[in-house]
C-alpha positions as CSV (number, residue, x, y, z in Angstrom):
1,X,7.5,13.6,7.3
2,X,5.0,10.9,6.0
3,X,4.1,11.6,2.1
4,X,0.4,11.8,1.8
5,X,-1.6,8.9,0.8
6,X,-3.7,9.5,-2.9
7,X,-6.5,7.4,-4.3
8,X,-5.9,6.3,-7.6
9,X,-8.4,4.8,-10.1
10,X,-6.3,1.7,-12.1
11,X,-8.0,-0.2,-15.0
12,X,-6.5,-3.5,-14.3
13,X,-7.7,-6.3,-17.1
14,X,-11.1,-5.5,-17.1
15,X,-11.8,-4.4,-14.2
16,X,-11.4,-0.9,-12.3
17,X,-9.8,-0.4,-8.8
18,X,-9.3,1.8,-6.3
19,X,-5.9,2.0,-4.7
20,X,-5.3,4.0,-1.7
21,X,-1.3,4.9,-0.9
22,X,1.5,7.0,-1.2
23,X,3.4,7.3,-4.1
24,X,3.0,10.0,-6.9
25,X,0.4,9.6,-10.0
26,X,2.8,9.3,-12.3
27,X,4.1,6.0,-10.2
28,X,0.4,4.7,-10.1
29,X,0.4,5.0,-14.1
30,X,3.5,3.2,-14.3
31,X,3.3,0.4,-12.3
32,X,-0.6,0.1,-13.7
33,X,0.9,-0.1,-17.1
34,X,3.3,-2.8,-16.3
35,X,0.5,-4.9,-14.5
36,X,-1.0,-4.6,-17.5
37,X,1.6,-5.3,-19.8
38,X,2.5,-8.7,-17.6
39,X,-1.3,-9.6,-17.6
40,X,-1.3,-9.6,-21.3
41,X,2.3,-11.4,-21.5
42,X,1.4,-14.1,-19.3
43,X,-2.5,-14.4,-21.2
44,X,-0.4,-14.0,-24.6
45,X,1.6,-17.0,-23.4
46,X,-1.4,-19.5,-21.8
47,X,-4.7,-18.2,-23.4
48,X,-6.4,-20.2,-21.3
49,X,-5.3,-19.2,-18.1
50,X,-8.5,-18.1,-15.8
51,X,-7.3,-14.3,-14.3
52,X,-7.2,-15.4,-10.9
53,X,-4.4,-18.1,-12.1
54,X,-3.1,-15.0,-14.5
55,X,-2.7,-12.7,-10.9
56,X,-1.2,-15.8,-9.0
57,X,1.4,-15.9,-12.0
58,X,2.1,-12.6,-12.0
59,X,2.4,-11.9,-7.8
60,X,4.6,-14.7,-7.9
61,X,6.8,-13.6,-10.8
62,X,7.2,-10.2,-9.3
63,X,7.9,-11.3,-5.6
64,X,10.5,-13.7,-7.6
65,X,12.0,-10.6,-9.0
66,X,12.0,-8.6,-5.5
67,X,14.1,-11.6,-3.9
68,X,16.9,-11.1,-6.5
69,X,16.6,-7.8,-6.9
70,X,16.8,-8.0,-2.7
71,X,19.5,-10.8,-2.6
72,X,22.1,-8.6,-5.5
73,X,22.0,-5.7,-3.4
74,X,22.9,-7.2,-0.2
75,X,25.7,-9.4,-1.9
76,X,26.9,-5.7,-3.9
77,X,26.8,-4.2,-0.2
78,X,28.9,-7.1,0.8
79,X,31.3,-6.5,-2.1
């Protein structure tokens, strides 16, 4: 059975966003806070980093973390 999609208001930065999906709130919370909590790394780290550059850092550090997340499973499986 499909799980019901759920809008979710996130306050991303500065700005509010409406995301549409399944998943439950408290997972919306969760990954909003660690969004956030990267945004601020990353701006802690280069204060002047425009946010589009910020959100091109952080999409890329988190599909970076997917692929060896992705690549240790299939090499555990292996195992």
């Amino acid at each position: 059975m499909e799980e019901q999609k759920r809008r979710f208001k996130a306050v991303i930065g500065d700005k509010t966003y409406t995301i549409v999906g399944p998943g439950s709130l408290a997972h919306f919370e969760t990954v909003t806070a660690m969004l956030n909590e990267r945004l601020t790394q990353i701006k802690t780290l280069a204060p002047n980093i425009s946010e589009e550059d910020a959100a091109v850092l952080l999409a890329f550090n988190a599909l970076s973390d997917a692929v060896k997340s992705q690549a240790q499973a299939q090499q555990a499986s292996q195992e």
